[in-house]
C-alpha positions as CSV (number, residue, x, y, z in Angstrom):
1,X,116.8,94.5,142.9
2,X,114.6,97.4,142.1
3,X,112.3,96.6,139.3
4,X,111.4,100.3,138.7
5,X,115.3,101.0,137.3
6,X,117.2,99.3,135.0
7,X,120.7,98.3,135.5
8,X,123.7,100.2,133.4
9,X,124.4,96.7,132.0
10,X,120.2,96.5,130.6
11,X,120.4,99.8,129.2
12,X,124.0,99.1,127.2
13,X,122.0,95.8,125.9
14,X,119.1,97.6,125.0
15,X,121.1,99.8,123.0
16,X,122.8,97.4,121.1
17,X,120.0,95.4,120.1
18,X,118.4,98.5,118.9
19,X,121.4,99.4,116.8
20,X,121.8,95.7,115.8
21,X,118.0,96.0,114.5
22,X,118.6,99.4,112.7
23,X,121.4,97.8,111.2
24,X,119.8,95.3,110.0
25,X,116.7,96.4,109.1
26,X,118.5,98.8,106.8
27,X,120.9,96.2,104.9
28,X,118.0,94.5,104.4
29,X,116.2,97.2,102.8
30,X,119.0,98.3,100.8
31,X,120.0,94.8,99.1
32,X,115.9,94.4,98.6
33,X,116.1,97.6,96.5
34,X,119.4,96.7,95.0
35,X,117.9,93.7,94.0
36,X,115.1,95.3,92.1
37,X,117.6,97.9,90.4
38,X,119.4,95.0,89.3
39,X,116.6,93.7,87.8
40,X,115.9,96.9,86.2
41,X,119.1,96.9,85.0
42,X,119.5,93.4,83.5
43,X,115.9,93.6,81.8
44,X,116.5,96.6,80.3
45,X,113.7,98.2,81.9
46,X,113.2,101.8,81.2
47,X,110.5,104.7,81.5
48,X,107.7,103.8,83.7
49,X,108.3,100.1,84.2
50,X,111.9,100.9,85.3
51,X,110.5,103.4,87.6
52,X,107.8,101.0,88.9
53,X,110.0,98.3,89.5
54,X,112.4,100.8,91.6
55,X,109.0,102.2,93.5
56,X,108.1,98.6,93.9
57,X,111.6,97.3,95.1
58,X,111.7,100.5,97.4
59,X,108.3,99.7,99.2
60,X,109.1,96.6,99.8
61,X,112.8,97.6,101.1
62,X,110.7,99.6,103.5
63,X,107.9,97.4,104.5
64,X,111.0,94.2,105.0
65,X,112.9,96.4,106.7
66,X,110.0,97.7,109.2
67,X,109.4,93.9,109.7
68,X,112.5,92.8,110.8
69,X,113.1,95.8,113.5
70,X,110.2,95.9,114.8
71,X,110.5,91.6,114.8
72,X,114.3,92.2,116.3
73,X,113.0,94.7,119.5
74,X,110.0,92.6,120.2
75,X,112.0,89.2,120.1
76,X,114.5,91.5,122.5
77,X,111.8,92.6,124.7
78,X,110.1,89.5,125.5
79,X,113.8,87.8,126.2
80,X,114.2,90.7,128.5
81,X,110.6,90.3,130.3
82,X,111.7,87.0,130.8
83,X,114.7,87.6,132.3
84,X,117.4,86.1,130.0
């Protein structure tokens, strides 16, 4: 096999686990921030602490949700170097 192309069936695989890591990455963001506007919510936070939490549960939505693609497409690639 030629190493410099990649098979139809690698590039269909490494578009799934890129969606599968977008996916992901976002739910976990979302119910991170959810979680914090819920907490908002049931502490009846308002003004500036309501907003910090929601800044704070935003950020780190974002950061978690950074982690776990880039954490997903590494895991992927280093199966893929190894040839599983």
């Amino acid at each position: 096999m030629d190493m410099g192309r990649e098979s139809r069936w690698d590039k269909d695989a490494m578009t799934v686990e890129i969606a599968f890591a977008l996916v992901t990455a976002a739910v976990l963001a979302g119910v991170i921030f959810a979680v914090a506007w819920a907490l908002a919510l049931v502490l009846g936070l308002s003004g500036s602490a309501g907003r910090g939490v929601l800044v704070g549960g935003a950020l780190l939505g974002a950061v978690a949700g950074v982690g776990r693609l880039v954490r997903v497409l590494l895991r992927f690639d280093k199966q893929r170097r190894m040839g599983n």
